[in-house]
Rosetta silent file (secondary structure, phi, psi, omega in degrees, C-alpha in Angstrom):
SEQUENCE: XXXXXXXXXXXXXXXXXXXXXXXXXXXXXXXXXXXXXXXXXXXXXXXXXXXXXXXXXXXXXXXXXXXXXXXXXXXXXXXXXXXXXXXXXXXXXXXXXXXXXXXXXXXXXXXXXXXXXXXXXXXXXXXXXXXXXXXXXXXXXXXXXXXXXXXXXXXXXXXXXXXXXXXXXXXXXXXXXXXXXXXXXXXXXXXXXXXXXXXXXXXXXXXXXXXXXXXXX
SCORE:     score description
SCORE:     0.000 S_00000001
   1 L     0.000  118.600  158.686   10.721  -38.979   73.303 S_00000001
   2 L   -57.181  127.999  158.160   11.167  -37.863   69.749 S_00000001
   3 L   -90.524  121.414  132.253    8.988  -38.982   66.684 S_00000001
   4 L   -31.541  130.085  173.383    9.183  -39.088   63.400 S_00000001
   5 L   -44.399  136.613  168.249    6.651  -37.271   61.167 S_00000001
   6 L   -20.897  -31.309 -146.964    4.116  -40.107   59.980 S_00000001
   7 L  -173.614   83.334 -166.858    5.031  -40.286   57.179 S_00000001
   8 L   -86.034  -12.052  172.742    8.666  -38.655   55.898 S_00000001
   9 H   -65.134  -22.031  155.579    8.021  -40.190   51.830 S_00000001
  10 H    14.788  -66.557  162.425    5.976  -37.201   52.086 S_00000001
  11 H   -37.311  -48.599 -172.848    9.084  -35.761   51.031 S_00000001
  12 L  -127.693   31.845  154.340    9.647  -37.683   47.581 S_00000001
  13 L   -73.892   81.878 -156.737    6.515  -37.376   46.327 S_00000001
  14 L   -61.543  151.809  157.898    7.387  -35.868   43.051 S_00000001
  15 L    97.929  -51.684 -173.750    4.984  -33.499   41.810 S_00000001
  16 L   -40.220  101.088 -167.648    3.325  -33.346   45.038 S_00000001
  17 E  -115.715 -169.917  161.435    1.685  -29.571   46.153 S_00000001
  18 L   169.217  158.516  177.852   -0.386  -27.897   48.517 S_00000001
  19 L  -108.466  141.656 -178.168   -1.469  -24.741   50.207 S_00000001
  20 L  -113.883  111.033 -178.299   -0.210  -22.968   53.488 S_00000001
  21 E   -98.821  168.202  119.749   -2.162  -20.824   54.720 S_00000001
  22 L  -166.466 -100.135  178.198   -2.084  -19.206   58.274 S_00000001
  23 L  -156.116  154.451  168.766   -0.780  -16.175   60.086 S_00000001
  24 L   -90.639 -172.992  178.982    3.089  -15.095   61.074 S_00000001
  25 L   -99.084   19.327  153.489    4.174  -14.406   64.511 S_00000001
  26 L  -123.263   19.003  163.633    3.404  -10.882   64.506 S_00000001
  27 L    98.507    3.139 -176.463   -0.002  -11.415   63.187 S_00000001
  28 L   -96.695  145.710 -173.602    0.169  -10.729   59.293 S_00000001
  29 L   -87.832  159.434  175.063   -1.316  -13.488   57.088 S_00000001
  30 L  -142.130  173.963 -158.931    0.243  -15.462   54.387 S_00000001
  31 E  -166.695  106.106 -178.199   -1.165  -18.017   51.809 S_00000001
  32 E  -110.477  148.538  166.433    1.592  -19.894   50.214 S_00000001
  33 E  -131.405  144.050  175.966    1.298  -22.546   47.054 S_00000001
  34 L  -145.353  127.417  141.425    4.334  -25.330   47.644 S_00000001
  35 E  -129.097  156.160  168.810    5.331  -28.223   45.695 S_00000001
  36 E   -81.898  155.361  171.523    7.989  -30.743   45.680 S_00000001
  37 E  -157.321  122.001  176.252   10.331  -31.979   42.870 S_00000001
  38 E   -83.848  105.371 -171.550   12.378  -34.807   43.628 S_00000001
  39 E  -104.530  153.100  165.722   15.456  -34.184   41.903 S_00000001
  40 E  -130.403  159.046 -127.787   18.434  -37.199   41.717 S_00000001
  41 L  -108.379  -17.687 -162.720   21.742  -36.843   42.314 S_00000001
  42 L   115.625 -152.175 -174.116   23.145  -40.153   41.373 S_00000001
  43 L  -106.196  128.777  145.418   24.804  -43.272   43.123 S_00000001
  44 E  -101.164  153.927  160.675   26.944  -43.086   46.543 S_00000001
  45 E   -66.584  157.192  154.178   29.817  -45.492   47.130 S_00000001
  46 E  -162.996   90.021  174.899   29.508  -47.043   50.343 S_00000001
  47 L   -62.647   -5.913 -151.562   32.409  -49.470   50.686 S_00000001
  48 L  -131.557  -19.920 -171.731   31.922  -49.790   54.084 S_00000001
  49 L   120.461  -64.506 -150.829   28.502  -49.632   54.938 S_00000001
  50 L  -114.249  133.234 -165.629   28.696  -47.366   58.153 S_00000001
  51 E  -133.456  116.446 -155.752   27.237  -44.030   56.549 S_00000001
  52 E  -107.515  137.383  165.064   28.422  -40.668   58.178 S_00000001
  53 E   -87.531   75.258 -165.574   25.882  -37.536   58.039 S_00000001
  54 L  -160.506  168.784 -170.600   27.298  -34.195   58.855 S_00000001
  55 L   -45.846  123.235  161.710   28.502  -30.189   57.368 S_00000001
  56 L   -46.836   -9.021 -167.346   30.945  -31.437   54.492 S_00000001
  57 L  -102.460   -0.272 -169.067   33.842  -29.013   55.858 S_00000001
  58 L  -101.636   -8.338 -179.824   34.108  -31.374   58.903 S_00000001
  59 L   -51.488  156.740 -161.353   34.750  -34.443   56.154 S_00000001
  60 L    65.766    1.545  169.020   37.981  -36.013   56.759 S_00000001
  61 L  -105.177  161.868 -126.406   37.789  -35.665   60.710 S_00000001
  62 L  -102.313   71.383 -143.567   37.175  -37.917   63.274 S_00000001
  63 L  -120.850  101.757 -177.785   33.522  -38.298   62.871 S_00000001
  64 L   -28.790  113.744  166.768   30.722  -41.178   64.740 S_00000001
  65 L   -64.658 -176.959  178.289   29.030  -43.188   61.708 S_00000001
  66 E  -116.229  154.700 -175.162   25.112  -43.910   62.657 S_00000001
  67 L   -27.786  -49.050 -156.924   24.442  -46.976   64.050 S_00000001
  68 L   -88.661  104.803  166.491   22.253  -48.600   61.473 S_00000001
  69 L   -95.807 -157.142 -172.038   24.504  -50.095   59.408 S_00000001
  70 L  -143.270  157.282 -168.411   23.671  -50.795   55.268 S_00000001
  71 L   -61.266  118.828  157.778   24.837  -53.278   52.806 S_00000001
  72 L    -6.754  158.503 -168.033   27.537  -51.866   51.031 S_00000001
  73 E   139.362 -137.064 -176.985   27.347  -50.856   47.378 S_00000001
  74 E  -148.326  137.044 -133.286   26.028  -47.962   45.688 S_00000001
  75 E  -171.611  125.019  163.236   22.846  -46.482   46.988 S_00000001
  76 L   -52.218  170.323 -167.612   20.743  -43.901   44.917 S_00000001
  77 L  -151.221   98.873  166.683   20.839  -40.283   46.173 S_00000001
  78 E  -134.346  148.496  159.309   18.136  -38.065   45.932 S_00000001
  79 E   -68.523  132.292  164.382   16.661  -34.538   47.024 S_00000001
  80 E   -97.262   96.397  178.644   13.487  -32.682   47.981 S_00000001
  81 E   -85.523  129.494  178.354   13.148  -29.319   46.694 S_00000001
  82 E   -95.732   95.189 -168.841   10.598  -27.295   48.222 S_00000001
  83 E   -99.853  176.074 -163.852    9.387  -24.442   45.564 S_00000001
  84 E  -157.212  140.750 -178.867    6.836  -21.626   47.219 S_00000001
  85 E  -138.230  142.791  165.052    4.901  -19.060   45.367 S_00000001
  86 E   -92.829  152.839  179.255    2.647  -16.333   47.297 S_00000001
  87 L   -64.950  -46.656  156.625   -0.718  -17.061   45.892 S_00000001
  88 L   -30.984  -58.743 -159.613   -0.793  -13.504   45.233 S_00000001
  89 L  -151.186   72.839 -178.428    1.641  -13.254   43.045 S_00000001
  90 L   -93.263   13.272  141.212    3.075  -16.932   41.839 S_00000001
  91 L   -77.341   -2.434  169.524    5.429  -15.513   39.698 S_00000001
  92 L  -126.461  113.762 -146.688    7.656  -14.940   42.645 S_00000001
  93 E  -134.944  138.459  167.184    8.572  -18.032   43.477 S_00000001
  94 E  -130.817  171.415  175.374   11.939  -19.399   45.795 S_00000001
  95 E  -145.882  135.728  159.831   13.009  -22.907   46.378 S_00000001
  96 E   -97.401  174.528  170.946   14.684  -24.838   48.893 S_00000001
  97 E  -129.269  112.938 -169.436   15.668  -28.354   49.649 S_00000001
  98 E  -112.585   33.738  114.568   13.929  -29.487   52.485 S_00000001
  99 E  -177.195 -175.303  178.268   15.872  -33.079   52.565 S_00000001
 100 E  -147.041  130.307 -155.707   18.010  -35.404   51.269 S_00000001
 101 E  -122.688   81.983 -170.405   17.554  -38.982   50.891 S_00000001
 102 E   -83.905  101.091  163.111   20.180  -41.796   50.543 S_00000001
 103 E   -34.221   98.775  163.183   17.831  -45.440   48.919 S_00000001
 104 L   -92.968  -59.901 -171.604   19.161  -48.982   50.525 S_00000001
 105 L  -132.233  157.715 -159.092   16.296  -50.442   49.061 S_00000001
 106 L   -59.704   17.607 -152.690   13.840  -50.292   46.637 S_00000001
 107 L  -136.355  149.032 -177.953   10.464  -50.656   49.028 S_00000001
 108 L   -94.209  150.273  166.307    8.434  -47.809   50.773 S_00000001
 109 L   -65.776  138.071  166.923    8.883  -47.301   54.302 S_00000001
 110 L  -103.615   -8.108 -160.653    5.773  -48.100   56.575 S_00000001
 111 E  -160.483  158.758 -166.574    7.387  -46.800   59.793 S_00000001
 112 E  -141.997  138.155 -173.773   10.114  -44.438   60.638 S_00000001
 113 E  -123.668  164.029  155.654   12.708  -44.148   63.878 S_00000001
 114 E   -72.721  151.157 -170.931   15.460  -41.489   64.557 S_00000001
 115 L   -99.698  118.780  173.023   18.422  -42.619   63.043 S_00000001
 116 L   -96.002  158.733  177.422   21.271  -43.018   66.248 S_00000001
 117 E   -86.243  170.387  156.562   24.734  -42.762   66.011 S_00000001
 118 L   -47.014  139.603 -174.364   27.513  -45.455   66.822 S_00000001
 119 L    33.059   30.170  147.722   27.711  -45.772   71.028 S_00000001
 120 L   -88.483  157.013 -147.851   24.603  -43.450   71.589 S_00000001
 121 L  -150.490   -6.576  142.925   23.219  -45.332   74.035 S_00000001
 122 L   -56.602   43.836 -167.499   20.290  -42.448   74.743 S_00000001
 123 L   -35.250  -50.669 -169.491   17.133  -43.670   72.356 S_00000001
 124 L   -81.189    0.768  151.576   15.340  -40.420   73.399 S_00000001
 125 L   -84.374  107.278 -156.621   17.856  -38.010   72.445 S_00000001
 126 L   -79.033  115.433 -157.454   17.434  -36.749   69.102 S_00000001
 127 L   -63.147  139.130  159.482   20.468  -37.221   67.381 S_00000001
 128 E  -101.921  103.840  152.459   21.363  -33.382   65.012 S_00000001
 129 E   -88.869 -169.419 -162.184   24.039  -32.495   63.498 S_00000001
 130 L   -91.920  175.971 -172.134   25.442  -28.965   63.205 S_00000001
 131 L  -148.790  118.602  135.875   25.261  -27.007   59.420 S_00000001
 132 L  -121.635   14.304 -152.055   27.695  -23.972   59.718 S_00000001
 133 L  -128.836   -8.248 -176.024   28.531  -23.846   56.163 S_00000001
 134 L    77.821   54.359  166.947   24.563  -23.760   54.774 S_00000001
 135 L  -179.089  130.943  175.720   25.820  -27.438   53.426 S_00000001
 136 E  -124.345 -179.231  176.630   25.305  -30.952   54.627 S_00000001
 137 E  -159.294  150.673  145.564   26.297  -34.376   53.283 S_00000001
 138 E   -94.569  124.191  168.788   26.326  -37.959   53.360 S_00000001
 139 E  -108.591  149.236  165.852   29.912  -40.104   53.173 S_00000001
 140 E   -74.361  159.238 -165.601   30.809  -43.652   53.688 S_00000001
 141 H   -89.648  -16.953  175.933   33.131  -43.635   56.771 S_00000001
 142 H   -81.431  -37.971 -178.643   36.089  -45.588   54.803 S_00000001
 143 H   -53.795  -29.427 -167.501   35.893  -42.726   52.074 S_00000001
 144 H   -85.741  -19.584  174.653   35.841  -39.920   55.165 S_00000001
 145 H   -92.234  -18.782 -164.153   38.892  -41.706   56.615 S_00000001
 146 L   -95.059    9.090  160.276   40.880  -41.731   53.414 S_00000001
 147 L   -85.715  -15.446 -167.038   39.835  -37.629   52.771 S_00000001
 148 L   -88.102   13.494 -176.417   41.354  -37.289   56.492 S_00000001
 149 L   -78.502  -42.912 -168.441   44.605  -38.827   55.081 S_00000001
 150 L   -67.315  178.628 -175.966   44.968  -35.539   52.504 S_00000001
 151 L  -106.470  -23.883  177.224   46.529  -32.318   53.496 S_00000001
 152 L  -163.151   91.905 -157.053   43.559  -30.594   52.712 S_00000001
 153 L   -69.292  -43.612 -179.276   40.123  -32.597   52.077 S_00000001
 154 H   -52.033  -44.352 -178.864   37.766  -29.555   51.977 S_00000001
 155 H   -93.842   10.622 -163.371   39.964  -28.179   49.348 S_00000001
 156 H   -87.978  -87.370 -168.254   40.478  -31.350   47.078 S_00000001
 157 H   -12.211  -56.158 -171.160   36.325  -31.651   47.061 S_00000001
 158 H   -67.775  -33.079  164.884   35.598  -28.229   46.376 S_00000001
 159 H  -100.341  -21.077  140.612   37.410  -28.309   42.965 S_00000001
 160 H   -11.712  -79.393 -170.786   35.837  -31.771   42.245 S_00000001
 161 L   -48.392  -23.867 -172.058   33.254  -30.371   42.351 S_00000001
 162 L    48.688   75.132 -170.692   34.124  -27.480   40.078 S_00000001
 163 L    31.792  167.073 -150.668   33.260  -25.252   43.039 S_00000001
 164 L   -83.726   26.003  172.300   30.320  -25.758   45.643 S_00000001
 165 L   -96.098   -6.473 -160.852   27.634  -23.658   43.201 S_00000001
 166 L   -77.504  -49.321 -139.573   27.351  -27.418   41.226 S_00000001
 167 L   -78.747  170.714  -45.091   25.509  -28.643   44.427 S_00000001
 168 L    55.314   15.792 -148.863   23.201  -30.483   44.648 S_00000001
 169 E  -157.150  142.245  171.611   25.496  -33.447   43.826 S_00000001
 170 E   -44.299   97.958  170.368   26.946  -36.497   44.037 S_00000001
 171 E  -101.136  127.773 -166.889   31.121  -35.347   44.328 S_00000001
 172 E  -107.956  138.036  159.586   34.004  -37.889   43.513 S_00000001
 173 E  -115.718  142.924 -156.484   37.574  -36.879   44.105 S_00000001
 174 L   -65.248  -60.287 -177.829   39.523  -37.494   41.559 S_00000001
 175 L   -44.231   -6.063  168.437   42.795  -38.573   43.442 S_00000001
 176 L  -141.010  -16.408  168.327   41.024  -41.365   45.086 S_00000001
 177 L    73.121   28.664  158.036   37.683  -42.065   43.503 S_00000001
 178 E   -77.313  140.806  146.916   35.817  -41.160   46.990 S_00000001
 179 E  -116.043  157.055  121.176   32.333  -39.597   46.923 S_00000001
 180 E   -87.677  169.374 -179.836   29.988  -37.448   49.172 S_00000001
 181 E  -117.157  116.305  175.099   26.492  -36.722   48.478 S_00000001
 182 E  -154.253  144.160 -162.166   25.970  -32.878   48.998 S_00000001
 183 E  -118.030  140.680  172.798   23.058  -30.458   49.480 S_00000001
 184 L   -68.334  154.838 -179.758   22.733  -26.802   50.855 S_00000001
 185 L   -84.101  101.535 -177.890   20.716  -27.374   54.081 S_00000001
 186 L   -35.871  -44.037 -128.179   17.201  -25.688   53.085 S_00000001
 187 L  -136.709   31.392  165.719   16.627  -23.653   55.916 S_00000001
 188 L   100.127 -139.917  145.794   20.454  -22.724   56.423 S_00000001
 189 L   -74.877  115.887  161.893   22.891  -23.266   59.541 S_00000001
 190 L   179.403 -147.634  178.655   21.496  -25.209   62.341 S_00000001
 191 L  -114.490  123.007 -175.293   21.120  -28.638   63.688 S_00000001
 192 E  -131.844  127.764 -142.549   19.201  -31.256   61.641 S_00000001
 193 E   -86.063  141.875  151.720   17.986  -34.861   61.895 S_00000001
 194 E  -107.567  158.013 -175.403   18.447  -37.940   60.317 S_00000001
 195 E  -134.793  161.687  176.244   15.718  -40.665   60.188 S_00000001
 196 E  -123.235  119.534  176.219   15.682  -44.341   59.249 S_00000001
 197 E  -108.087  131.151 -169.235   12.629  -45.762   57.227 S_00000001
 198 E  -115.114  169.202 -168.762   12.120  -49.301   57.323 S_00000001
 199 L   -79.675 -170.672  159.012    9.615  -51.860   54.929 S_00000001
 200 L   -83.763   30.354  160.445    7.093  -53.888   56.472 S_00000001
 201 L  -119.380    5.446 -168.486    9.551  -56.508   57.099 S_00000001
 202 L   102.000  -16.904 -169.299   11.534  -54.216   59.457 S_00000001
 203 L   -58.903  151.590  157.480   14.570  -54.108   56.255 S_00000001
 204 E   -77.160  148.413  175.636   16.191  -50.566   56.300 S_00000001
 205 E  -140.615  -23.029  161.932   15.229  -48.677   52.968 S_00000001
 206 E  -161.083 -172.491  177.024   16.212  -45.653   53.276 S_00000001
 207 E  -135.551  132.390  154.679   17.819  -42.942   55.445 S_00000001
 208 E  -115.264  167.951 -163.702   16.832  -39.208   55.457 S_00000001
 209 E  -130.143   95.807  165.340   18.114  -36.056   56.463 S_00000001
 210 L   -91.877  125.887 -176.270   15.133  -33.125   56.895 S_00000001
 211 L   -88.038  -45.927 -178.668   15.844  -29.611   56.330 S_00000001
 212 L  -132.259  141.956  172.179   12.895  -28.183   56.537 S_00000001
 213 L   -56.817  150.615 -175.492    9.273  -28.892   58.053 S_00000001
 214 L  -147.960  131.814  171.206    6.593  -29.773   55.107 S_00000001
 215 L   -53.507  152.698 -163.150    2.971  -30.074   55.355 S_00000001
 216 L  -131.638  -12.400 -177.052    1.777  -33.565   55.237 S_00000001
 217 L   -66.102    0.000    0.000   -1.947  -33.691   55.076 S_00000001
């Protein structure tokens, strides 16, 4: 069965560095300095609650919310940027965003589950979804039905947005006052996880989306 990493605040530990050292898989070594910077994005709506994860070009289609739902409202939005320096040389530096993080509540998570979809009915199948666009998001599922209303949702957003270089970002469309929350997917196209961290009363607190693996020690 799939596990969560121990400990996914890991993640939004501003400030937070360390070094990775080891070898590659054809035997040459590397010695990385990494830190995080939590950057935030702003408030999502979520009229509804039922919170959909998935590549932003598929918004407006006929898309499974995840089970757990959350009170409705407006729920912070924030990012993990992963920056990386060779030790060598740590003026050449790249950065990535290795997750994104929608807040229900203010409290740290002690414990962490995979986050299932509506009617998965499979606990030990880890729900992904696909990235073909190098860009995920979160949406509330009544905003995601009323972009699938439009003649063309992808292309309302994307000038919202004042084109998809802004991201990072919380994006509202104007014609309806809908948001998404949207990030490039660090580590590209592929399939990627969401997780649900709950307090020590069991309360949901937050949901994440990991792009990339991060050392945790």
């Amino acid at each position: 069965m799939p596990v969560a990493p121990p400990d996914l605040s890991a993640y939004f530990t501003d400030g937070r560095s360390y070094r990775d050292t080891g070898t590659t898989i054809v035997g040459d070594p590397y010695d990385f300095l990494q830190k995080i910077t939590v950057e935030h994005l702003g408030e999502l709506s979520t009229p509804s609650g039922r919170v959909i994860a998935c590549d932003p070009m598929l918004v407006g289609s006929d898309l499974p919310a995840l089970a757990e739902h959350i009170e409705p409202g407006r729920h912070p939005v924030s990012v993990a940027r992963l920056t990386t320096a060779m030790a060598e040389y740590p003026e050449g530096t790249w950065s990535e965003i290795a997750a994104m993080r929608l807040v229900v509540r203010d409290a740290p998570a002690v414990a962490w589950e995979a986050a299932l979809l509506e009617g998965q009915e499979d606990p030990e199948v880890l729900y992904g979804y696909p990235v073909d666009t190098g860009l995920a998001c979160f949406v509330d599922a009544a905003a995601n039905t009323a972009f699938g209303r439009q003649d063309d949702p992808w292309e309302n957003l994307t000038e919202a947005s004042r084109g998809w270089d802004a991201v990072p970002a919380v994006v509202t469309e104007p014609a309806t006052g809908h948001a998404i929350a949207v990030t490039r997917s660090g580590a590209g196209d592929g399939l990627y996880p969401n997780w649900i961290g709950r307090d020590a009363d069991g309360e949901v607190t937050c949901i994440v989306t990991t792009f990339i693996e991060i050392l945790r020690s």
